[in-house]
C-alpha positions as CSV (number, residue, x, y, z in Angstrom):
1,X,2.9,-126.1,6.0
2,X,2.5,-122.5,5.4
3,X,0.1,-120.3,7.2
4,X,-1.9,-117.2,6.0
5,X,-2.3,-114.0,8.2
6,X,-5.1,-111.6,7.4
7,X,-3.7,-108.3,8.3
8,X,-6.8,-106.3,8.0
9,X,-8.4,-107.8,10.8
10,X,-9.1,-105.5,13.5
11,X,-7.6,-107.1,16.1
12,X,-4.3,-107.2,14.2
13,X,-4.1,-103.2,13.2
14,X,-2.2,-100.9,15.4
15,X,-4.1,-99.0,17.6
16,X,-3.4,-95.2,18.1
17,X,-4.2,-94.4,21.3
18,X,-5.1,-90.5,21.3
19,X,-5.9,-89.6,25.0
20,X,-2.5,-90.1,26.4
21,X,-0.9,-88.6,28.7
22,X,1.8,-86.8,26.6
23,X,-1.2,-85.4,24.3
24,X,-3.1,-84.3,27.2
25,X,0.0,-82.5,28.6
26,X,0.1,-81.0,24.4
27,X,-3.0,-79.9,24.3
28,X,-2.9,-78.2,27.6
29,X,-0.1,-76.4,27.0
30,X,-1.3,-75.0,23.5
31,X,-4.5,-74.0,25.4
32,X,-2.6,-72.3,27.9
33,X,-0.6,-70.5,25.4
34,X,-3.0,-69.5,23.6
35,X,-4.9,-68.0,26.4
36,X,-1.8,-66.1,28.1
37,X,-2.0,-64.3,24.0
38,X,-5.1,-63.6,24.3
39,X,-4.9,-62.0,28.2
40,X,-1.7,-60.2,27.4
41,X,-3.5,-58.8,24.2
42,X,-7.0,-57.8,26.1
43,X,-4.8,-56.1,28.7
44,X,-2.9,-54.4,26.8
45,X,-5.9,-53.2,24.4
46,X,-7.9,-51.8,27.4
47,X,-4.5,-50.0,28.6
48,X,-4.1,-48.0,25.6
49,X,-8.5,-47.4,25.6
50,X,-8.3,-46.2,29.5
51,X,-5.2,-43.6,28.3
52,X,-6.7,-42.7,25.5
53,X,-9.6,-41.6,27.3
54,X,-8.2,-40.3,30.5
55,X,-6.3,-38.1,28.2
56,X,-9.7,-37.2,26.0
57,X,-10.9,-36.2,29.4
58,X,-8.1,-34.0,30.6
59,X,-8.4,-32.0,27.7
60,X,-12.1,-31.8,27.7
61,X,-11.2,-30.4,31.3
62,X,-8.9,-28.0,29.8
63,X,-11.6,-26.8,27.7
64,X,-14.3,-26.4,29.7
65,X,-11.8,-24.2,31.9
66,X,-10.2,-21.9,29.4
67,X,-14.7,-21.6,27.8
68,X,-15.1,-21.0,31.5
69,X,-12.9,-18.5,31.9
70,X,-13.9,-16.7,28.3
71,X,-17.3,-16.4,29.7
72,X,-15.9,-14.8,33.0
73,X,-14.3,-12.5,30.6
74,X,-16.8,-11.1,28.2
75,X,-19.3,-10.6,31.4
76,X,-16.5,-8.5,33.1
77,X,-15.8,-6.5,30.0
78,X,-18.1,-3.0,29.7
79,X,-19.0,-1.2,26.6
80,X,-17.2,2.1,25.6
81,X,-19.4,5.2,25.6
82,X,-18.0,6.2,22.7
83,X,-18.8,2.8,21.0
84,X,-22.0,3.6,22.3
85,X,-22.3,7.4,21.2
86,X,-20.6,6.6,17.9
87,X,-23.3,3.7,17.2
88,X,-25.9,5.8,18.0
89,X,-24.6,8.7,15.8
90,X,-24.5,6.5,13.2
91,X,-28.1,5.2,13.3
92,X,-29.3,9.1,13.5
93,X,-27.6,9.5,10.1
94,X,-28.9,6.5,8.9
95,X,-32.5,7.1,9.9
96,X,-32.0,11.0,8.4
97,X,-30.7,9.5,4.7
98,X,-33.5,6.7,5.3
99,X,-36.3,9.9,5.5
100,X,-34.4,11.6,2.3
101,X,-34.6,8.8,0.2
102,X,-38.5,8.4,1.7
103,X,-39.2,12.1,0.0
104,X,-37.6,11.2,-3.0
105,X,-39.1,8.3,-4.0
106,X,-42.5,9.9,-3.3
107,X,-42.0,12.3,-5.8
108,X,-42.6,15.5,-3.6
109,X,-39.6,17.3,-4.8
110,X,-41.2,16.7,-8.6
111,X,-38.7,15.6,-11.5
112,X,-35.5,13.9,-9.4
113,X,-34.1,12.8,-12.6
114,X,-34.4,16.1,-14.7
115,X,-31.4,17.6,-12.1
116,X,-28.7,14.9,-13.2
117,X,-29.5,14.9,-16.9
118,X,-29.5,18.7,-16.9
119,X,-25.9,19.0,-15.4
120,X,-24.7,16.6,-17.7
121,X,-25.9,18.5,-20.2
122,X,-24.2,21.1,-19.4
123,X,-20.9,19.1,-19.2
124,X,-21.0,17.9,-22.6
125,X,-21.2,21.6,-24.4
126,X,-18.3,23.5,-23.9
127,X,-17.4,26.8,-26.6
128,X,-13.7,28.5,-26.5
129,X,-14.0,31.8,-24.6
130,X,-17.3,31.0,-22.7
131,X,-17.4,29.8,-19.2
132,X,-20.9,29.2,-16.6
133,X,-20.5,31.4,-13.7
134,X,-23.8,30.2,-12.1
135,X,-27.3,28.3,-13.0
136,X,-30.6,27.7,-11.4
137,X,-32.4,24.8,-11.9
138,X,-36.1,25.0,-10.8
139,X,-39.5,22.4,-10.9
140,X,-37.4,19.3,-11.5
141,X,-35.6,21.0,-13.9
142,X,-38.2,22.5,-15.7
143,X,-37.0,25.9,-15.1
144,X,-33.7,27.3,-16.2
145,X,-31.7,30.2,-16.1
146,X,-28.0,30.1,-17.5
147,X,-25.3,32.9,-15.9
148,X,-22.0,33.2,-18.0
149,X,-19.3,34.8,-20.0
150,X,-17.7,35.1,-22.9
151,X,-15.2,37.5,-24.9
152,X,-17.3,37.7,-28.2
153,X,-20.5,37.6,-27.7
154,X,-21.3,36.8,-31.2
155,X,-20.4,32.9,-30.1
156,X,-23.6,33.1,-27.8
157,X,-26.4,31.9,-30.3
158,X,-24.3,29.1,-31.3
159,X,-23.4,27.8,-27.6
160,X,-27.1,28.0,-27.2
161,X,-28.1,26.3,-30.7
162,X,-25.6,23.5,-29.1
163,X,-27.3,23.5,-25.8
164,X,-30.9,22.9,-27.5
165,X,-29.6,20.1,-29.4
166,X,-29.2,18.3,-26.1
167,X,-32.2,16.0,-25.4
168,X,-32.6,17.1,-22.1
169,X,-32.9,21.0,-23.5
170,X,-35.3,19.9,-26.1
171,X,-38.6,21.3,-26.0
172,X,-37.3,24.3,-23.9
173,X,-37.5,28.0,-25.2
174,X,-35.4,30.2,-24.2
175,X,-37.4,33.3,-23.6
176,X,-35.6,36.1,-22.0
177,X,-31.5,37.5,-22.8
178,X,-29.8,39.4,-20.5
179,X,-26.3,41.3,-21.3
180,X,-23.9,43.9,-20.3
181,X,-20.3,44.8,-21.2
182,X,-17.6,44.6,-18.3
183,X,-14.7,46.6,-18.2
184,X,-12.5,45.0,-15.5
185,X,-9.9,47.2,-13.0
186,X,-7.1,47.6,-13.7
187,X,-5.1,45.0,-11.6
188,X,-1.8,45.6,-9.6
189,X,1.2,42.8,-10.8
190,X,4.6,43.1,-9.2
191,X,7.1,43.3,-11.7
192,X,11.0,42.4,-10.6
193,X,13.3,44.8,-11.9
194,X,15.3,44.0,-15.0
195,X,17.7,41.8,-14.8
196,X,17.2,41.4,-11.2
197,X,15.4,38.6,-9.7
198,X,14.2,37.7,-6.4
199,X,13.4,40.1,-3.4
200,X,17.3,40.2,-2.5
201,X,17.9,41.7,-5.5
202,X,16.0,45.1,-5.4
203,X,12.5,46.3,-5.0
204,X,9.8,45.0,-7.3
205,X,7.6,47.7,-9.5
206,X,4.2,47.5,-9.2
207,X,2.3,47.8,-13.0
208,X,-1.3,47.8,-13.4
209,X,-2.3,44.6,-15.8
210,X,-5.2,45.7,-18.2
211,X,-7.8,42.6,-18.2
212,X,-9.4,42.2,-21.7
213,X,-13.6,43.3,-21.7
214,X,-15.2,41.0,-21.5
215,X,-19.0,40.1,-21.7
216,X,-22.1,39.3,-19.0
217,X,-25.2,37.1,-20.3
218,X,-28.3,35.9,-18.6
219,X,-30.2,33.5,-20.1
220,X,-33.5,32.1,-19.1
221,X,-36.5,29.5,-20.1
222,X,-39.9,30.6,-20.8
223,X,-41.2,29.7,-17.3
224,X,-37.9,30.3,-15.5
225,X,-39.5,33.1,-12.9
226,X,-36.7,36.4,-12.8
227,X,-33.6,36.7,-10.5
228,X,-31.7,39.5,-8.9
229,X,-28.8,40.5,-9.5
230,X,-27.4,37.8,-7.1
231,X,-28.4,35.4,-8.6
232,X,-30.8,34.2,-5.9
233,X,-34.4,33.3,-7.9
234,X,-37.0,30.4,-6.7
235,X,-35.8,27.7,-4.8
236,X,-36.4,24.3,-6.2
């Protein structure tokens, strides 16, 4: 007679029995592992903060010192006088050139502008054999009187056509024309002797050296007032 077993019954499976002894003793130890790596990793996370910040605060102590003793410094340290005496110097030379350029921008010296342009002037017309030996500027330029020479003074209406073809002559007459012939000394040029040079070598002959004529001109604008023979005429 055969017999039939149902397997599936619950009283017939095999039981797993989970809270045993050995599974306890398992657990516990993973547990306590687990927590020992976590300890040992706190600890030694807190040890490298507290260096890390007694070592911020040494240096923070260093600092503070050496600022302390920078401000101990500077309040010990006095001023040269002649820091002082040069500064103030400078701010007396400063206030002077401020009070120049305060004149000159009010206009009480008249035409600023007229001086500048008139030199350049000047500068730009050049003749052979003619050279300015003086000039006075007067009224912002307004005024002018021309001292010079020159060899031929057949060359002087042209140098002047020139200068009136300069915009800052134009519109300026030339009223009055001064000149004179100079006949220069005779000047005394030592002369080595022939063939011999040097002071070793003999006594050197004086020569007078004749200086070619040569011609004076004064030449003013129409409302250029007369000068001496100076050449001192208004001041500007």
């Amino acid at each position: 007679m055969s017999q039939q077993i149902n397997l599936y019954e619950d009283r017939l499976r095999p039981r797993h029995e989970l809270a045993t002894a050995r599974n306890l003793a398992v657990c516990t130890a993973l547990v306590l592992v687990v927590v020992a790596a976590l300890a040992l990793w706190t600890n030694s996370d807190a040890k490298r903060k507290t260096e890390a910040a007694t070592s911020g605060q040494k240096q923070l102590a260093e600092e503070q010192k050496n600022l302390a003793d920078l401000a101990k410094v500077m309040a010990e340290r006095k001023v040269s006088p002649a820091l002082v005496s040069e500064r103030d110097s400078l701010k007396a030379v400063l206030a002077q050139r401020q009070e120049v350029m305060t004149v000159l921008d009010s206009g009480q010296l008249g035409n600023t502008a007229g001086f500048s342009a008139v030199m350049t002037g000047f500068a730009r017309q050049t003749l052979t054999d003619l050279w300015l030996t003086g000039f006075t500027v007067t009224m912002g330029g307004e005024g002018i009187e021309i001292r010079g020479r020159l060899f031929d003074p057949a060359k002087l209406p042209a140098y002047v056509q020139s200068l009136s073809a300069e915009p800052v002559f134009q519109g300026r007459r030339f009223a009055a024309l001064e000149m004179r012939d100079v006949e220069p000394a005779d000047q005394p040029v030592a002369v080595p002797p022939v063939g011999k040079v040097g002071a070793d070598n003999g006594a050197a002959q004086v020569l007078p050296l004749k200086l070619p004529r040569f011609v004076e001109f004064v030449l003013r604008s129409e409302n250029m007032p007369a000068t001496d023979s100076s050449g001192k005429g208004a001041k500007p």
